[in-house]
N, C-alpha and C positions, 0 to 999 in steps of 0.2 A: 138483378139484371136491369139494365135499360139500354134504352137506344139514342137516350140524348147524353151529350156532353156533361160531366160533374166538371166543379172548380173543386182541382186537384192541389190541396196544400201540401203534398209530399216532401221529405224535404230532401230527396233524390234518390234514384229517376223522376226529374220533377218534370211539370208543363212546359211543353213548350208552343211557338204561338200558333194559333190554328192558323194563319197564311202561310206557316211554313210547313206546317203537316198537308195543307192541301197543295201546296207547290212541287215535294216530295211523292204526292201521289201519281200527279200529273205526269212525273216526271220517270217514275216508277220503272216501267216497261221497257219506255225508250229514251232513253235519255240524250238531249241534244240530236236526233237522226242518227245515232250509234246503232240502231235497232239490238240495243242489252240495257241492262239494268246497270247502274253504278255497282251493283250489289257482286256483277256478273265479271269486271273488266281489271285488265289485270294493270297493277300498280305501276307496271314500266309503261304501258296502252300512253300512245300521245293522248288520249282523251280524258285518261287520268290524269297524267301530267300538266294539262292544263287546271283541270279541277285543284288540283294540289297548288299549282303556283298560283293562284287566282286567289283564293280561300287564304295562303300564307300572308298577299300584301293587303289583303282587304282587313286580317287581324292588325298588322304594322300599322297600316294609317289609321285605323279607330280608335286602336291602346296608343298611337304614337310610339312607340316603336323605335328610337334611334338603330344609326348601324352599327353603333355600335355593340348591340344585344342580336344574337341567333333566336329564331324561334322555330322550337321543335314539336311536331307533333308523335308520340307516344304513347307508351301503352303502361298497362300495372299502376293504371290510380294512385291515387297520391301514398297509398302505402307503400309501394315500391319508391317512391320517392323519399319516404323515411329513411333508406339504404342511400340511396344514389347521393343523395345530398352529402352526406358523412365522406362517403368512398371519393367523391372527386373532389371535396371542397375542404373536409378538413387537415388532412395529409397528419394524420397521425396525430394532431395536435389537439389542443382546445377551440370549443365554440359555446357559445353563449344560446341558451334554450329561455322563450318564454312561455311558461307553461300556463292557461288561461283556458282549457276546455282538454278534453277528450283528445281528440286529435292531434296536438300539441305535446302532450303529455304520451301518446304511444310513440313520436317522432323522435322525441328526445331518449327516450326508452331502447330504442335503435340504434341510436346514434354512439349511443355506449359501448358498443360491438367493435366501435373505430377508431375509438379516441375518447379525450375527454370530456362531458358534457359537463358547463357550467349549468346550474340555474338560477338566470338572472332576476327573474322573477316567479312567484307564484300562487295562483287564488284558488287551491284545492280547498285548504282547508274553513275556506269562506263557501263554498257549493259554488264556487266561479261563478258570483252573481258580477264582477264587476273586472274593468279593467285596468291594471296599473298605470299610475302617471311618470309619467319620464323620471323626473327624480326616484320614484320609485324604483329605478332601473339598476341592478348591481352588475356593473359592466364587468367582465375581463379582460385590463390590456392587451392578454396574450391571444385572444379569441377570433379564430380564421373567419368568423363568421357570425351575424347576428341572427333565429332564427325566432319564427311568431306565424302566428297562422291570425289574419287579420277579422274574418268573422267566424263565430263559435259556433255553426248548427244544435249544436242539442241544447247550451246552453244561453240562449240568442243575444251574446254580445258581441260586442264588434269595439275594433281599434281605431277611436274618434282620430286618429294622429297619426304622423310615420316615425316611429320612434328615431330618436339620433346616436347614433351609435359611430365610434371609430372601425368597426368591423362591415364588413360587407353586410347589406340587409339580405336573409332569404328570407320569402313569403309566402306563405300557402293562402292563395286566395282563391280556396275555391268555390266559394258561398257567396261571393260577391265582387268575380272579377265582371267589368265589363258596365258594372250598375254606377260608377264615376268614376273620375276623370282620374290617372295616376301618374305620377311623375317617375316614367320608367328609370331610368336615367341613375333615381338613385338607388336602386337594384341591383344587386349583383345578381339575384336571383329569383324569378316568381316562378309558380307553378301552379296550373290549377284542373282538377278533374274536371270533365266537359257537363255531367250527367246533373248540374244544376240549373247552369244560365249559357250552355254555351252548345249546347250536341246531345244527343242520346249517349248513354254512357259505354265509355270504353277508349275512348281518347282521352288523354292526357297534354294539355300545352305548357310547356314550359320554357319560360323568357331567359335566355343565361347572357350575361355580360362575356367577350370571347376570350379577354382577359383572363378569367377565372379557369378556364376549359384548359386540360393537357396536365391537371397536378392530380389526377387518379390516383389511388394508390395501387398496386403492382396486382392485386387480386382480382381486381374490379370486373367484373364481365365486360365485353364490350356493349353487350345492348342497355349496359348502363354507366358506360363511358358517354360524357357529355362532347368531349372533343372525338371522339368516332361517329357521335350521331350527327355532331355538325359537320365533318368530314363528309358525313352520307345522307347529309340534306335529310336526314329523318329517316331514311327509305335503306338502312341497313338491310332489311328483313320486311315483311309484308305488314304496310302501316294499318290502321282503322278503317279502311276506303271509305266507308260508307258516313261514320263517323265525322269525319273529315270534310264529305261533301255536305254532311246538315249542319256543319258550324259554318261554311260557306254561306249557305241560304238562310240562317239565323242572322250572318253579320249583315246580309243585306237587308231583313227587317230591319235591324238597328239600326242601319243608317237611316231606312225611311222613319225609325221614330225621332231622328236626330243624333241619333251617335249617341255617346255615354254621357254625354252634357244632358241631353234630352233624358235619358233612360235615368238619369239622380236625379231629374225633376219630378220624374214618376213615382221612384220607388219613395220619395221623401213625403208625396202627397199620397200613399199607398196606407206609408206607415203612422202617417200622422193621424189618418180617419183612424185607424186599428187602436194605436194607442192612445187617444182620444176617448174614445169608449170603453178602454180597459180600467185607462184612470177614475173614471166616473162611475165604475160598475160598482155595486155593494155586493155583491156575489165572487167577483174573480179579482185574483192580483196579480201581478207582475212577477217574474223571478228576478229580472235584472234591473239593475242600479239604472237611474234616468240617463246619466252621461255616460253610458254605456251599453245603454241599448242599441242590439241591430235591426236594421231596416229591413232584414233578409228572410230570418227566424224571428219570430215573435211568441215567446215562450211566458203562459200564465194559469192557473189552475185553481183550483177552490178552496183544495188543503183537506178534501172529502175526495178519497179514490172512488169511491161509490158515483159520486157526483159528478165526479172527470168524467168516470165511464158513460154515463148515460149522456153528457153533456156532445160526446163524441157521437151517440150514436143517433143521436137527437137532429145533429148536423150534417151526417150522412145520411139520415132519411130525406132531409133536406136537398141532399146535390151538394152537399159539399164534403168531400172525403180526403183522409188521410191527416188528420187534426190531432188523433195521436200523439204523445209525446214519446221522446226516445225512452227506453227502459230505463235508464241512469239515473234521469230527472221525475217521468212519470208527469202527470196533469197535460199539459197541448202545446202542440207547436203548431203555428201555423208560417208555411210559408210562401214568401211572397217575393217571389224572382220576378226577373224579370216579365217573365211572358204570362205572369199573374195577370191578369184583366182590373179595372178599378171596379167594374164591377162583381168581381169574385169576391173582394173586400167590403164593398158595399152590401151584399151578401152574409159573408160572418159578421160585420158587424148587426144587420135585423136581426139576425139568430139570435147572437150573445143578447140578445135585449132581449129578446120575446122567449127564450130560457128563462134570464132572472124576474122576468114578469112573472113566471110559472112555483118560481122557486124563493122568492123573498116576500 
């Protein structure tokens, strides 16, 4: 137990920034002269309504946003989006799957319920240390859809590129939307769970081009019809409220850190201290390839379970917890979203040193 703050490397439900957990607090009781909680007020309430429209154009203008793209807020995590995707996007036909981590590979696994899945590429049997280069790509002409989850939580790579595809891009970015700059536009489709970089978990946003919206297929639910949720502005059924309101108050930190321009200057100078000291350590390596590593998940271990273990717990004595690696991989993740502090990183970096001082 303690009473002060740890640097939480979780890598979801992760950190979020303490200005916005103490603006939240503030705000807790009574929110705006409402005399309720956000937690308390009901979703049609003008005071909602505001909060919803407010929080929806402050996402457009920081991701940029054309209008051409709806953006919905939602529920069921990006697993449910493993369905949703297939049932309105692929109409029975083929789509193109790149399989590059865990999450990837259970999407594509789903998508088989609907239709065809291609697989255009794939790094299972490498331990998904790296990511495919474009040529590497086995496209299918016939493919309603290109699909890639762009960074790999368990296994901490990331997609240096936006692959080029004659197929509509979908994209699961939910480890690293918000951390730079994307060029919506050429998306038919992104989506990302809140409970990393964007909200406490349980919202779901997802960006759809409106083009794409209305080719469901005939089973589809409607709370997973993309053209009835844009029909219902999101608000079919009772949204996240709460959820909703803290990715509100997250995007207005990001603007005072700068926007997403600002926030890849951080996370780039976050991960370079991290891996920097990883490179040079004689006690810990890397799991992923150089040009391919993510700035998000920073995944490295000793090659001694023994040594992981104590390694972890060595840095939670410390104030720093949650360095664990997923069960799949095993050795540490550390991650490092956005509302990571530089000196949280500055922080595991003294560890990892003053560990292998102990241990080499």
């Amino acid at each position: 137990m303690t009473d002060e703050r740890v640097y939480n490397f979780s890598a979801g439900p992760s950190v979020l920034p303490e200005a916005v957990l103490r603006r939240a607090q503030a705000e807790m009781m009574n929110y705006r002269g409402s005399g309720m909680s956000v937690m308390e007020m009901s979703h049609r309430s003008p005071a909602f309504s505001e909060i919803f429209g407010e929080t929806k154009q402050k996402f457009r203008t920081l991701m940029q946003v054309p209008e051409s793209h709806e953006i919905l807020f939602l529920q069921g995590g990006a697993t449910l989006q493993f369905a949703a995707i297939p049932m309105n996007l692929m109409e029975g036909g083929t789509a193109d799957y790149a399989v590059t981590g865990n999450f990837s590979g259970k999407a594509a696994k789903e998508a088989e319920k609907y239709g065809r899945v291609h697989i255009a590429c794939s790094t299972a049997e490498s331990g998904h240390h790296r990511i495919p280069k474009q040529e590497e790509l086995a496209l299918d002409p016939e493919a309603k859809y290109f699909y890639y989850c762009s960074n790999n939580t368990i296994y901490g790579t990331e997609w240096q590129y936006v692959p080029e595809t004659p197929a509509p891009l979908v994209c699961d970015m939910s480890s690293d939307i918000l951390s730079r700059p994307v060029d919506v536009k050429r998306y038919g489709l992104i989506y990302a769970g809140a409970q990393k970089n964007m909200a406490p978990a349980g919202l779901t946003v997802v960006i759809v081009d409106r083009s794409l919206a209305g080719r469901e297929l005939p089973f589809t639910p409607q709370i997973m019809s993309y053209r009835t949720m844009i029909e219902n502005d999101s608000l079919l059924n009772t949204p996240p409220c709460w959820c909703i309101y803290m990715l509100g108050v997250v995007l207005d930190w990001l603007k005072e850190q700068g926007g997403v321009e600002g926030m890849e200057q951080l996370k780039r100078a976050r991960a370079k201290l991290l891996y920097d000291c990883l490179e040079e350590s004689r006690l810990f390596r890397l799991h992923a390839e150089k040009d391919s590593r993510s700035d998000m998940n920073v995944t490295f271990r000793t090659g001694d379970t023994a040594l992981d273990a104590e390694f972890v717990a060595f840095a939670a004595a410390r104030g720093l917890v949650n360095l664990k690696g997923h069960k799949l991989t095993g050795g540490m993740r550390a991650s490092i979203y956005n509302a990571m502090p530089m000196e949280g990183v500055e922080a595991l970096v003294k560890t990892i040193k003053e560990f292998e001082r102990e241990h080499v």
